[in-house]
N, CA, C and O atoms as a Maestro MAE file, in Angstrom:
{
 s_m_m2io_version
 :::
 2.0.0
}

f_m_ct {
 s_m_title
 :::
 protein
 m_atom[316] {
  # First column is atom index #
  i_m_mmod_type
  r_m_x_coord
  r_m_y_coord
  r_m_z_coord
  i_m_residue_number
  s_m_chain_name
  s_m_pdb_residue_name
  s_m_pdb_atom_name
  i_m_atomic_number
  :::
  1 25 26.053 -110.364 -122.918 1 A "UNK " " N  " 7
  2 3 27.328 -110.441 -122.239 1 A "UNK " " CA " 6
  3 2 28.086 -111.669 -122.742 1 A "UNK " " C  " 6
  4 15 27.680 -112.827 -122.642 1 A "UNK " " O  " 8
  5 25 29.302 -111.256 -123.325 2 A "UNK " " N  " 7
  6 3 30.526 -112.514 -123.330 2 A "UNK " " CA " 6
  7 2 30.474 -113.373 -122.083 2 A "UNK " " C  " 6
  8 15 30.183 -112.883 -120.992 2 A "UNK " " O  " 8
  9 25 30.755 -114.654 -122.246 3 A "UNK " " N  " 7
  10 3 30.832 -115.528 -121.321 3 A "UNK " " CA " 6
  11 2 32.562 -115.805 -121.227 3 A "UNK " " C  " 6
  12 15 33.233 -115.930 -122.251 3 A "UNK " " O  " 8
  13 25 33.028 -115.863 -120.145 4 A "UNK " " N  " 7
  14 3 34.877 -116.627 -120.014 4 A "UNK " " CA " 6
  15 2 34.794 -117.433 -120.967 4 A "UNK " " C  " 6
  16 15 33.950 -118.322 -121.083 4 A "UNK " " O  " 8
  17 25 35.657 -117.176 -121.702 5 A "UNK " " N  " 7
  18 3 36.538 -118.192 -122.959 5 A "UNK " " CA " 6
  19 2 35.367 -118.426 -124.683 5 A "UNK " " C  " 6
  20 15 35.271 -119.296 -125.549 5 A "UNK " " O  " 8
  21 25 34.735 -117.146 -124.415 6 A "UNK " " N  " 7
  22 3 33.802 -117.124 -125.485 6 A "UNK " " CA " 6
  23 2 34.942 -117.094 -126.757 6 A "UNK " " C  " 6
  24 15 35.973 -116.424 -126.810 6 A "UNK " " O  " 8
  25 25 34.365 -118.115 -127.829 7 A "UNK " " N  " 7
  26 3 35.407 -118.350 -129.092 7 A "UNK " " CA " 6
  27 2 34.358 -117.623 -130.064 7 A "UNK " " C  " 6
  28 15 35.052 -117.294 -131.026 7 A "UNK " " O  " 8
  29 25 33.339 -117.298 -130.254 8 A "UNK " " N  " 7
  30 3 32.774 -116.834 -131.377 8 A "UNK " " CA " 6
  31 2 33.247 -115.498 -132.251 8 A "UNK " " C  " 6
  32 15 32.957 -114.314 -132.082 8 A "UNK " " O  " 8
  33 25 34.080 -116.135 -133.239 9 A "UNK " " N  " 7
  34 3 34.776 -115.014 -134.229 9 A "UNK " " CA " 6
  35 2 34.203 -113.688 -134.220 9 A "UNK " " C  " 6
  36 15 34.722 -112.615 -133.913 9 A "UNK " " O  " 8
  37 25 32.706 -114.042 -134.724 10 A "UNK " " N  " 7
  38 3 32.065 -112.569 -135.605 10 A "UNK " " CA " 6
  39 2 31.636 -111.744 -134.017 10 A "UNK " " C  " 6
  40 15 31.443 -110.529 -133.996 10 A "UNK " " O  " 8
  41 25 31.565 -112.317 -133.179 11 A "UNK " " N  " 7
  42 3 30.849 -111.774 -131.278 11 A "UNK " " CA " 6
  43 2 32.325 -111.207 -131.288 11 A "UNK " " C  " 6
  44 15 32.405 -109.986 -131.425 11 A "UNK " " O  " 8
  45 25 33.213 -111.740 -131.194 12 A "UNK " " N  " 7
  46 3 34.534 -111.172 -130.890 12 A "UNK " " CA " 6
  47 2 35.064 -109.855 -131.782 12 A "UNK " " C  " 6
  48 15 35.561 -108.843 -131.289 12 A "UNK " " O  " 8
  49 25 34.881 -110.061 -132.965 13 A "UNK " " N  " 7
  50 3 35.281 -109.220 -133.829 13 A "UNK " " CA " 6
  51 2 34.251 -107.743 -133.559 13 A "UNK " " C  " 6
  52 15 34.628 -106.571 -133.566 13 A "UNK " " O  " 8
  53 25 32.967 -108.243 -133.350 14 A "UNK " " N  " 7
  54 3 31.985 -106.583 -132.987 14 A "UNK " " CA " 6
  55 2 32.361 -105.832 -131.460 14 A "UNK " " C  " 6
  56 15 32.023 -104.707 -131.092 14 A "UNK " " O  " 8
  57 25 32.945 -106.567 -130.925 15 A "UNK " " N  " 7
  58 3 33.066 -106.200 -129.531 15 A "UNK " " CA " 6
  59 2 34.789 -105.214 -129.655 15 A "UNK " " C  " 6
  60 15 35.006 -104.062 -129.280 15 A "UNK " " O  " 8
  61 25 35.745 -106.191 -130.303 16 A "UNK " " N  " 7
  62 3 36.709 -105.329 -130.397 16 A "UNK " " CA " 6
  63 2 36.117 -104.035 -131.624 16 A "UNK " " C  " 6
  64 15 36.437 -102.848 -131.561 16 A "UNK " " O  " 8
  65 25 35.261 -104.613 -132.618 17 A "UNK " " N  " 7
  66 3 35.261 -103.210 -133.129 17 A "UNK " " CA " 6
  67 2 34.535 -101.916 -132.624 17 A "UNK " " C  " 6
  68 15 34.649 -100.833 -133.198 17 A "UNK " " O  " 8
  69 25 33.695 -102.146 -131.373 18 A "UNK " " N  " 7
  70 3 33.193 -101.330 -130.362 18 A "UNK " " CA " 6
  71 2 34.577 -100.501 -129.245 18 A "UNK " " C  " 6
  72 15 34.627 -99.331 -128.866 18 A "UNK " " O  " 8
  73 25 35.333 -101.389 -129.033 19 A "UNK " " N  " 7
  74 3 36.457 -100.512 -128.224 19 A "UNK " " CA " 6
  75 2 37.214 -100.483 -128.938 19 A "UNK " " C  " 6
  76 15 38.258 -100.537 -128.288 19 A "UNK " " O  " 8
  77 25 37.531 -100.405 -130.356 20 A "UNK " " N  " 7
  78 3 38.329 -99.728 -131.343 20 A "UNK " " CA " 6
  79 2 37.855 -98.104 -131.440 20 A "UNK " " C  " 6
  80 15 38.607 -97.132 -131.368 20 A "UNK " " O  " 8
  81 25 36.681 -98.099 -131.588 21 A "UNK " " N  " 7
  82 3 36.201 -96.534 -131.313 21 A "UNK " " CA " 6
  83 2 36.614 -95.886 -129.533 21 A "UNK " " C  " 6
  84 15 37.192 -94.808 -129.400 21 A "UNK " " O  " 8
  85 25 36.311 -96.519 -128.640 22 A "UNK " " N  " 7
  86 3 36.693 -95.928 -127.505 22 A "UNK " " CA " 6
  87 2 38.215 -95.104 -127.266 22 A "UNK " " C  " 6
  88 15 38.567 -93.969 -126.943 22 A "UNK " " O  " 8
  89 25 39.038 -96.728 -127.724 23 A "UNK " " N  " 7
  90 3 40.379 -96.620 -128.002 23 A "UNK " " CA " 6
  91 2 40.975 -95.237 -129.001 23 A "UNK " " C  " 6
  92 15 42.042 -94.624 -128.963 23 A "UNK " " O  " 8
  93 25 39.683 -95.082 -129.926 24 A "UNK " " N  " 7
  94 3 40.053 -93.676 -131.155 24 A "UNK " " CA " 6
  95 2 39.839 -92.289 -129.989 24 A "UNK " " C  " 6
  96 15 40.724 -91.435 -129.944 24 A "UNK " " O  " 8
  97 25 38.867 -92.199 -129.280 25 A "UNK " " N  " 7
  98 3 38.100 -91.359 -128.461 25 A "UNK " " CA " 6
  99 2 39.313 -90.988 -127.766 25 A "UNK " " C  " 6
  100 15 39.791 -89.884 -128.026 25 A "UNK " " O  " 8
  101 25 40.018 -91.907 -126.729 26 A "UNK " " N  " 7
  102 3 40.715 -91.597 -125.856 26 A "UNK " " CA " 6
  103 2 42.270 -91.351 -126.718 26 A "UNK " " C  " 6
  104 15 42.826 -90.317 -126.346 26 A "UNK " " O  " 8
  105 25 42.913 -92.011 -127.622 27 A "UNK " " N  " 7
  106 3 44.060 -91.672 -127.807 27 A "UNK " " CA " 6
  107 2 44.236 -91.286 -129.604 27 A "UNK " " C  " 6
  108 15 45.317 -91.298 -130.193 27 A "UNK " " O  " 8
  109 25 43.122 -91.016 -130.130 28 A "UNK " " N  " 7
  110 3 43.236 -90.147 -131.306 28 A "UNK " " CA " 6
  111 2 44.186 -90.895 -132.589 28 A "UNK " " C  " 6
  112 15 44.516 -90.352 -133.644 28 A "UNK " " O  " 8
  113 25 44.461 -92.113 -132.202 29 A "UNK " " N  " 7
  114 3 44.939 -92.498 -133.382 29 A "UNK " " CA " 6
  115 2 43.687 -93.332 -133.810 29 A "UNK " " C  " 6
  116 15 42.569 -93.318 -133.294 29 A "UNK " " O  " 8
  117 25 44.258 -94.263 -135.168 30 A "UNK " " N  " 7
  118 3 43.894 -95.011 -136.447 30 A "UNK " " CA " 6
  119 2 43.653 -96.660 -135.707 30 A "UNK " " C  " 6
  120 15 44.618 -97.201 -135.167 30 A "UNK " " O  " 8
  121 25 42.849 -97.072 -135.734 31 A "UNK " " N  " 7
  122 3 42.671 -98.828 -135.088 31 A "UNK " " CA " 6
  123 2 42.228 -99.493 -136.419 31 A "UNK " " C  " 6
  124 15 41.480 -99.116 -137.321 31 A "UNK " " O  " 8
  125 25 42.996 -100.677 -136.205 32 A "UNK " " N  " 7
  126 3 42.798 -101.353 -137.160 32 A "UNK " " CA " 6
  127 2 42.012 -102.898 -136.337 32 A "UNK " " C  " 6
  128 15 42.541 -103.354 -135.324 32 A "UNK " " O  " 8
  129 25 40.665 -103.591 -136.974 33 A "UNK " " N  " 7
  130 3 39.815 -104.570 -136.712 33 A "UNK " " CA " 6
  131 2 39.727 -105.629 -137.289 33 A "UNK " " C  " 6
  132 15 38.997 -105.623 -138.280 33 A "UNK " " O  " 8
  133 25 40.356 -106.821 -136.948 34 A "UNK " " N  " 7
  134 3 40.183 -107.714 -137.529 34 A "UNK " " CA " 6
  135 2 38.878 -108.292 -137.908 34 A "UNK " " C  " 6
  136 15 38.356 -108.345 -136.794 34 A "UNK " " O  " 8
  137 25 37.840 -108.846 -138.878 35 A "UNK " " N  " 7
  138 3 37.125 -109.645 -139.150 35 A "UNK " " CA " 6
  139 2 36.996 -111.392 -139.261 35 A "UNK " " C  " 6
  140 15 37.962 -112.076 -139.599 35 A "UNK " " O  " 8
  141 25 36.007 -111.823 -139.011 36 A "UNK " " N  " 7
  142 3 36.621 -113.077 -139.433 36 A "UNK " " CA " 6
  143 2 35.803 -113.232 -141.396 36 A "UNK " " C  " 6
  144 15 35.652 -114.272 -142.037 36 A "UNK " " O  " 8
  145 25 35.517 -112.065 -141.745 37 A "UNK " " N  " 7
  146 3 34.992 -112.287 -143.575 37 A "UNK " " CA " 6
  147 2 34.746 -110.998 -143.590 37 A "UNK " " C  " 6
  148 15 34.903 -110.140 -142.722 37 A "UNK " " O  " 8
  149 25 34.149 -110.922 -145.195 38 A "UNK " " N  " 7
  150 3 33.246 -109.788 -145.165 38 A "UNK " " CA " 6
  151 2 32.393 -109.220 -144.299 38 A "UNK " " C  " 6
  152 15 31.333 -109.786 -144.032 38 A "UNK " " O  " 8
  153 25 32.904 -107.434 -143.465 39 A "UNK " " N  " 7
  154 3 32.086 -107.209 -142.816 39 A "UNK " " CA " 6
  155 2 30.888 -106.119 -143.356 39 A "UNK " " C  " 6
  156 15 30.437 -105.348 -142.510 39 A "UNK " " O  " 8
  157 25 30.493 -106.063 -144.417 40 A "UNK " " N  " 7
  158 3 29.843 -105.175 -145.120 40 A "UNK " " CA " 6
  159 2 28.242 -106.171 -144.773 40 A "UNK " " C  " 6
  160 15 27.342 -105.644 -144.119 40 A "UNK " " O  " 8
  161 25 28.105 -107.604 -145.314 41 A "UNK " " N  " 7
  162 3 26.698 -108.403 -144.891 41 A "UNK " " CA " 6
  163 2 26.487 -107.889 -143.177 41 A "UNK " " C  " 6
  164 15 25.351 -107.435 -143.038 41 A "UNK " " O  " 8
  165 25 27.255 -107.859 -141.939 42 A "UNK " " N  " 7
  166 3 27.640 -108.004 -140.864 42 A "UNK " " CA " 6
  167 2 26.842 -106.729 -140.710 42 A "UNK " " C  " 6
  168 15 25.713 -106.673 -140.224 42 A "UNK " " O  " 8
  169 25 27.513 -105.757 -141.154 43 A "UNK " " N  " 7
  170 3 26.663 -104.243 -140.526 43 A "UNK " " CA " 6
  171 2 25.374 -103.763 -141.443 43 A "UNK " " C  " 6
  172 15 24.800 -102.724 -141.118 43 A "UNK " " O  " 8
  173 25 24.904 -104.538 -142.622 44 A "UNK " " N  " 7
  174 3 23.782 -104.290 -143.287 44 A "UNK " " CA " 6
  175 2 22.838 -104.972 -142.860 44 A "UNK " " C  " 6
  176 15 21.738 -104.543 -143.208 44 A "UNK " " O  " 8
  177 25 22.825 -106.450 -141.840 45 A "UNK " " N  " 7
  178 3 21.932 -106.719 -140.826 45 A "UNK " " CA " 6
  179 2 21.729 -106.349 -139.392 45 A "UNK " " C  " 6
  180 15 20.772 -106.552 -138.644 45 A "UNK " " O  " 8
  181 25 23.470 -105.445 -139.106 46 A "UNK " " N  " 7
  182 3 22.690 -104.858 -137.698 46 A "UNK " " CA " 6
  183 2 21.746 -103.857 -137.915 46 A "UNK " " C  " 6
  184 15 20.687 -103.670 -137.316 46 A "UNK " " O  " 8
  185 25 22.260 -103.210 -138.871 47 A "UNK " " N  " 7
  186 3 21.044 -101.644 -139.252 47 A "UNK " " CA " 6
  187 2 20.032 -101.999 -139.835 47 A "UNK " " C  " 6
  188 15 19.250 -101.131 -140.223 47 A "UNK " " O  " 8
  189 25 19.789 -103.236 -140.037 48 A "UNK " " N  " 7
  190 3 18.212 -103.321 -140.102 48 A "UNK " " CA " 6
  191 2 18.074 -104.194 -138.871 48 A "UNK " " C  " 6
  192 15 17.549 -105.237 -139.260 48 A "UNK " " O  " 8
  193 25 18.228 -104.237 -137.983 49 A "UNK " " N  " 7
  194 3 17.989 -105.075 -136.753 49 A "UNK " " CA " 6
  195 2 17.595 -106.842 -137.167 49 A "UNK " " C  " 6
  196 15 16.595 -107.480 -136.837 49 A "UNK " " O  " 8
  197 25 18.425 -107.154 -137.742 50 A "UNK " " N  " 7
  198 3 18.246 -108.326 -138.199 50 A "UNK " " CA " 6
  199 2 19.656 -109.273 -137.786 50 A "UNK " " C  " 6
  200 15 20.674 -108.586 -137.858 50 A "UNK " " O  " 8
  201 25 19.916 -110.769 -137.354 51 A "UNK " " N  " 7
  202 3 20.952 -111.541 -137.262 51 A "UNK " " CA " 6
  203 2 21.363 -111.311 -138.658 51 A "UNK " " C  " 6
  204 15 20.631 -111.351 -139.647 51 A "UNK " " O  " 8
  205 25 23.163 -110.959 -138.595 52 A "UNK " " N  " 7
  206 3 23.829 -111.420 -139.590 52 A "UNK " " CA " 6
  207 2 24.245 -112.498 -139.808 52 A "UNK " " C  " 6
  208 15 24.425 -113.347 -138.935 52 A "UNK " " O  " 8
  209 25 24.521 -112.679 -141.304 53 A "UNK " " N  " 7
  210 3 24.743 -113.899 -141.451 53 A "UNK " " CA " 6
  211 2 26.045 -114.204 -140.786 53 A "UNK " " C  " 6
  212 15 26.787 -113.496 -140.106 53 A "UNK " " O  " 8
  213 25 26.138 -115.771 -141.264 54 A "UNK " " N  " 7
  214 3 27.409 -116.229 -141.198 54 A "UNK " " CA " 6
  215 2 28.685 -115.540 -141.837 54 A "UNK " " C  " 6
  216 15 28.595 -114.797 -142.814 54 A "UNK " " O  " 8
  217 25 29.580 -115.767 -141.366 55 A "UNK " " N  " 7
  218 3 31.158 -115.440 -142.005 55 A "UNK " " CA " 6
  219 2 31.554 -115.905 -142.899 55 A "UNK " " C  " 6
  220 15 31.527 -117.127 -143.051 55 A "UNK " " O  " 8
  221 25 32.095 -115.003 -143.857 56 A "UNK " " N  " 7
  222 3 32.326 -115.960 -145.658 56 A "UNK " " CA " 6
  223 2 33.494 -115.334 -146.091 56 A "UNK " " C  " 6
  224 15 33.852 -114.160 -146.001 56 A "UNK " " O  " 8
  225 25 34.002 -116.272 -146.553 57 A "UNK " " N  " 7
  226 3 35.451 -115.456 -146.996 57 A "UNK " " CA " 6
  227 2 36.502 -115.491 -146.419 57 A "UNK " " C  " 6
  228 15 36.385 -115.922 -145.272 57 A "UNK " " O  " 8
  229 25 37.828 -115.136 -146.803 58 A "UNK " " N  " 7
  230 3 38.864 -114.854 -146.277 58 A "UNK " " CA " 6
  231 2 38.699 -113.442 -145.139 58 A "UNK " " C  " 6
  232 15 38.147 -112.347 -145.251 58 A "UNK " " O  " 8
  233 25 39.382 -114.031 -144.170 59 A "UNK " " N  " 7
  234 3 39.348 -112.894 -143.179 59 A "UNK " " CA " 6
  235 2 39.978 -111.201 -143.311 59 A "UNK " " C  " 6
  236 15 41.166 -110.983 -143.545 59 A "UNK " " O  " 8
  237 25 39.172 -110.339 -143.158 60 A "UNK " " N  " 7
  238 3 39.335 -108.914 -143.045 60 A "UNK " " CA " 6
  239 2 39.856 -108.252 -142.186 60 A "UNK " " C  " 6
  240 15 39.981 -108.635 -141.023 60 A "UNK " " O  " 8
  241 25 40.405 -106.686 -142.813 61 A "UNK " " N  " 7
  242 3 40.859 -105.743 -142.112 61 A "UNK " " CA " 6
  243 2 40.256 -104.573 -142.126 61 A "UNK " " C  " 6
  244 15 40.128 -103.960 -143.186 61 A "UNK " " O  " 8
  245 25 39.805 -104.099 -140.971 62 A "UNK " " N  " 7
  246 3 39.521 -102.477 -141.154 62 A "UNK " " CA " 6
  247 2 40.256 -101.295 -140.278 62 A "UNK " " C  " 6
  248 15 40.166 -101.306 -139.050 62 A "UNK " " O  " 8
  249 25 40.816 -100.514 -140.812 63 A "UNK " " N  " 7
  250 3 41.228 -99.701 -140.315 63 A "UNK " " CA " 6
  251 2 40.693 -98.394 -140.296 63 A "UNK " " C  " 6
  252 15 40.594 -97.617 -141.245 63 A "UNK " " O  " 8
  253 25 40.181 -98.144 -138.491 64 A "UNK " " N  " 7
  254 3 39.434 -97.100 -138.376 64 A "UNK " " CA " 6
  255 2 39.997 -95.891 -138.221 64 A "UNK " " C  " 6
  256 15 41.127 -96.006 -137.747 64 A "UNK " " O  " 8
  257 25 39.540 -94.289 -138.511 65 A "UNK " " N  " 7
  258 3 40.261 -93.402 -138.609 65 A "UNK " " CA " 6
  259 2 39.135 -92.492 -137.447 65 A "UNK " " C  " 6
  260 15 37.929 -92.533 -137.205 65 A "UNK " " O  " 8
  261 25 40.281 -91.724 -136.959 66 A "UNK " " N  " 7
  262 3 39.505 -90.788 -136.193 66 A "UNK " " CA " 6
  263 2 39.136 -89.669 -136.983 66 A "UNK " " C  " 6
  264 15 39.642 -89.352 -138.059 66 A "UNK " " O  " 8
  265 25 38.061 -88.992 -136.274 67 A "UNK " " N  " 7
  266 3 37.211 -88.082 -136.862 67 A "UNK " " CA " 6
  267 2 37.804 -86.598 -136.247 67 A "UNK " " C  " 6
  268 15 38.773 -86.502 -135.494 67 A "UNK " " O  " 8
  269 25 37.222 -85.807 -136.608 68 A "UNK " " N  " 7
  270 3 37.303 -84.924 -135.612 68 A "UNK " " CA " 6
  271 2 36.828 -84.190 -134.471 68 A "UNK " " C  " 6
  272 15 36.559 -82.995 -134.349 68 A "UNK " " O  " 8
  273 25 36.771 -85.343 -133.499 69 A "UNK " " N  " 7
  274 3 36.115 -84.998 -132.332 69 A "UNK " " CA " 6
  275 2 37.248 -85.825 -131.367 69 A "UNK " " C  " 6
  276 15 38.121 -86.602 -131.754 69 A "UNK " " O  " 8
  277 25 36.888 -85.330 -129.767 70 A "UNK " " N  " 7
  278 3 38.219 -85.637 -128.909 70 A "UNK " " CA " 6
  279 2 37.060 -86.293 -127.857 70 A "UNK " " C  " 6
  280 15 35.906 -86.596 -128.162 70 A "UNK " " O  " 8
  281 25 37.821 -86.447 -126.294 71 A "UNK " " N  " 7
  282 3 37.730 -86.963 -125.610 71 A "UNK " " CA " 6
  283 2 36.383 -85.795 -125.072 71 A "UNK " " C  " 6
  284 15 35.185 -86.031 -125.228 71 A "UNK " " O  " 8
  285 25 36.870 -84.726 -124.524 72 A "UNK " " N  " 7
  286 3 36.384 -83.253 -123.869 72 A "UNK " " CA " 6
  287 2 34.520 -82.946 -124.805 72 A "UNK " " C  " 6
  288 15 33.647 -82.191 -124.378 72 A "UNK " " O  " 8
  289 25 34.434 -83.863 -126.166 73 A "UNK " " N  " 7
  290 3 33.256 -83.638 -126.782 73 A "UNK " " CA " 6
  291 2 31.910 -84.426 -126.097 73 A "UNK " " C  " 6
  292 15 30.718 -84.156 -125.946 73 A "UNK " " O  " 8
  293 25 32.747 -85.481 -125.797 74 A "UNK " " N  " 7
  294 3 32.018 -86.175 -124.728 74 A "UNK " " CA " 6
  295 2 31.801 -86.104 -123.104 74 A "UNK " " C  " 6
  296 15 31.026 -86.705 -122.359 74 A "UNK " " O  " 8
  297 25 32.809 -85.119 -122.869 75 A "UNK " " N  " 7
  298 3 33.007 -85.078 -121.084 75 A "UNK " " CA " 6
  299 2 31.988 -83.565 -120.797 75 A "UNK " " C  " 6
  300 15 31.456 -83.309 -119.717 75 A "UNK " " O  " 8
  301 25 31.926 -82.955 -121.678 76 A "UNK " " N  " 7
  302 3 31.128 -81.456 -121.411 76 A "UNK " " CA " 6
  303 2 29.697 -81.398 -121.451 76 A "UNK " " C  " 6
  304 15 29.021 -81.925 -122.333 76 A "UNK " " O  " 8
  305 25 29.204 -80.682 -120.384 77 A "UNK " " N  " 7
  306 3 27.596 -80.463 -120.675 77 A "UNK " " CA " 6
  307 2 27.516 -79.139 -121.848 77 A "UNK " " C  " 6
  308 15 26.917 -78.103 -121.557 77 A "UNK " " O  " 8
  309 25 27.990 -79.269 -122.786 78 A "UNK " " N  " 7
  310 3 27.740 -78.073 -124.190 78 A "UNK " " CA " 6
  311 2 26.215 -78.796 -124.548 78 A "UNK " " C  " 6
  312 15 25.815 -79.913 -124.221 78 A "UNK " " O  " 8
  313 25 25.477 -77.656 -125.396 79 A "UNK " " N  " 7
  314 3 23.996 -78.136 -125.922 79 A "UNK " " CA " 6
  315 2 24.653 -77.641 -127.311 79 A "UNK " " C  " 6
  316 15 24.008 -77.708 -128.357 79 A "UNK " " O  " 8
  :::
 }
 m_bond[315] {
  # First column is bond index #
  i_m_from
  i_m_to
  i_m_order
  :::
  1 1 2 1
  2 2 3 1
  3 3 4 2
  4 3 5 1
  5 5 6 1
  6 6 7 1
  7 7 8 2
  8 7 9 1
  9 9 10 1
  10 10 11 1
  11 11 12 2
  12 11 13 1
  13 13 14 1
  14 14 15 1
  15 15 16 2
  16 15 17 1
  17 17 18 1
  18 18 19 1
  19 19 20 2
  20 19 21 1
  21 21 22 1
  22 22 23 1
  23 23 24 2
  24 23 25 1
  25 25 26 1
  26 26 27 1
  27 27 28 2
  28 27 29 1
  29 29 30 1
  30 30 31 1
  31 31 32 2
  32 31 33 1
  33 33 34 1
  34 34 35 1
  35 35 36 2
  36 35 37 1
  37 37 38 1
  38 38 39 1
  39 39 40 2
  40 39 41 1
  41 41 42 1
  42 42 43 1
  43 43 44 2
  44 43 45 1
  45 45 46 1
  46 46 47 1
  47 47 48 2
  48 47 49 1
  49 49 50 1
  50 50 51 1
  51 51 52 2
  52 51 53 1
  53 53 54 1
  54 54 55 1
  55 55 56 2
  56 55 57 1
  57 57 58 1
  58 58 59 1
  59 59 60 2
  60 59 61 1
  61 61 62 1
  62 62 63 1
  63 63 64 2
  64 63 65 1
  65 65 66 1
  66 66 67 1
  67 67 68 2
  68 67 69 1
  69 69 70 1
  70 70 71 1
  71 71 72 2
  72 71 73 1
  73 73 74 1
  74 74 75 1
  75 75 76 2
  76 75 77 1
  77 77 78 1
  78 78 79 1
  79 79 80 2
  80 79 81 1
  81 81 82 1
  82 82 83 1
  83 83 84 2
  84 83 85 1
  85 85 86 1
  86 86 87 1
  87 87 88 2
  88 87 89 1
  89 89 90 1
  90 90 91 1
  91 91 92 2
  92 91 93 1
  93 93 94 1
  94 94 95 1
  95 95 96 2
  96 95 97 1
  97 97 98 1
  98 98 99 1
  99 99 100 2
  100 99 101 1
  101 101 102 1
  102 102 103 1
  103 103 104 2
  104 103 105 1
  105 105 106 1
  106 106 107 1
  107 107 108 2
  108 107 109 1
  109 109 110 1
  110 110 111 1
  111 111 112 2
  112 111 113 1
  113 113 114 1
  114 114 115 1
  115 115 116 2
  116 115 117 1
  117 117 118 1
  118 118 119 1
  119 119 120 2
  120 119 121 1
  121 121 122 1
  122 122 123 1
  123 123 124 2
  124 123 125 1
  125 125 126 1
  126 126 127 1
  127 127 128 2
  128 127 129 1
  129 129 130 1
  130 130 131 1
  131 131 132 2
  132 131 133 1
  133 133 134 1
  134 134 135 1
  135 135 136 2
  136 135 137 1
  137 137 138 1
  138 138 139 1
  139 139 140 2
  140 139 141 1
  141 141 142 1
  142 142 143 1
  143 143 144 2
  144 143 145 1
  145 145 146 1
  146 146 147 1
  147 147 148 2
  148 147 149 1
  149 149 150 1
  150 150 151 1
  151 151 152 2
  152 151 153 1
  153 153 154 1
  154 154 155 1
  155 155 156 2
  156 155 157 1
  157 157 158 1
  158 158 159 1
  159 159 160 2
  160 159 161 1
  161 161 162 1
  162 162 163 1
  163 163 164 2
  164 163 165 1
  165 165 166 1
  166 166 167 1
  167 167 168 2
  168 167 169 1
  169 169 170 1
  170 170 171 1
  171 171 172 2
  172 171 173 1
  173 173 174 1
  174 174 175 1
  175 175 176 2
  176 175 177 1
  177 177 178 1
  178 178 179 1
  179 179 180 2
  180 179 181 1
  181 181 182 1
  182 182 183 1
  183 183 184 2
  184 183 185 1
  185 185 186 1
  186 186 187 1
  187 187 188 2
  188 187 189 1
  189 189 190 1
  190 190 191 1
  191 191 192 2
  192 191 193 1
  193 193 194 1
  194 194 195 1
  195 195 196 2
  196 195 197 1
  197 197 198 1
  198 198 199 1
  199 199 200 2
  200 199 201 1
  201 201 202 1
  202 202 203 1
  203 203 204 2
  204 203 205 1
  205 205 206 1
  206 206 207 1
  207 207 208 2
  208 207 209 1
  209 209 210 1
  210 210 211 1
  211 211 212 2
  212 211 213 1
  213 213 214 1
  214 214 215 1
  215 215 216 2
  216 215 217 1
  217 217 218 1
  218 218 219 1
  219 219 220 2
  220 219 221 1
  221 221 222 1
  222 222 223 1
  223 223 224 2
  224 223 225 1
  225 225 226 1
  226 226 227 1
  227 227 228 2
  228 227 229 1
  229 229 230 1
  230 230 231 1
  231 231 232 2
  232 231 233 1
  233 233 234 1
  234 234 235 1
  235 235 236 2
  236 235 237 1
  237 237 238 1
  238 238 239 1
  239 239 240 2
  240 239 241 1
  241 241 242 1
  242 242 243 1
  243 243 244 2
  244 243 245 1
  245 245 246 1
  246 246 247 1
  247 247 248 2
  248 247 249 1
  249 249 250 1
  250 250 251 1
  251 251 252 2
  252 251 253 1
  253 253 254 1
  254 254 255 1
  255 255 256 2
  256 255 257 1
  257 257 258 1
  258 258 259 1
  259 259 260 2
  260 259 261 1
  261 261 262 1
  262 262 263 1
  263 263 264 2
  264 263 265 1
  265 265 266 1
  266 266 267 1
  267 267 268 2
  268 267 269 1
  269 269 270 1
  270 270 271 1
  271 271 272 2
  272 271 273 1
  273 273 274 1
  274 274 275 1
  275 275 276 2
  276 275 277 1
  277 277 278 1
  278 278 279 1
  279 279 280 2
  280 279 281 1
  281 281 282 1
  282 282 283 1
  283 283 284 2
  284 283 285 1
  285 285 286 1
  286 286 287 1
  287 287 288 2
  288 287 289 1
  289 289 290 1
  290 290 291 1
  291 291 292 2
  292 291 293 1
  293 293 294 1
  294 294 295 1
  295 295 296 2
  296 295 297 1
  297 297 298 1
  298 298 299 1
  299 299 300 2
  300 299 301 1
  301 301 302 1
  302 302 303 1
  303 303 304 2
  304 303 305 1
  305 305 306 1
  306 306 307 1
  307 307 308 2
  308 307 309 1
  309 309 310 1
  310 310 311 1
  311 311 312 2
  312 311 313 1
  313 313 314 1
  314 314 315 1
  315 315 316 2
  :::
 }
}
């Protein structure tokens, strides 16, 4: 859990890029995520369950695209 007035760039940056997807879910557009560096080191140590490193570099952009799935893919008991 974030603490009030948490400053940590790369904590901040995974959290908005977590409700950048919600945000896609519910209103079907394109979100764009700031980084504070390269986030390619960043998600090649979460998927191995490992701390990423530090932040390097000039700060990044990603812009996420929706897929094709909606809100209703998630609200239905379908098997």
């Amino acid at each position: 859990m974030l603490a009030d007035g948490e400053s940590d760039p790369l904590a901040l940056a995974l959290l908005d890029y977590d409700l950048a997807f919600l945000r896609i879910v519910r209103e079907g557009r394109p979100q764009t995520v700031a980084f504070p560096g390269n986030p390619a080191p960043i998600f090649e140590a979460l998927a191995a369950a490992e701390l990423p490193p530090p932040s390097e570099g000039p700060p990044w952009e990603l812009e996420i695209l929706p897929d094709s799935f909606s809100l209703e893919d998630f609200t239905t008991n379908a098997l």
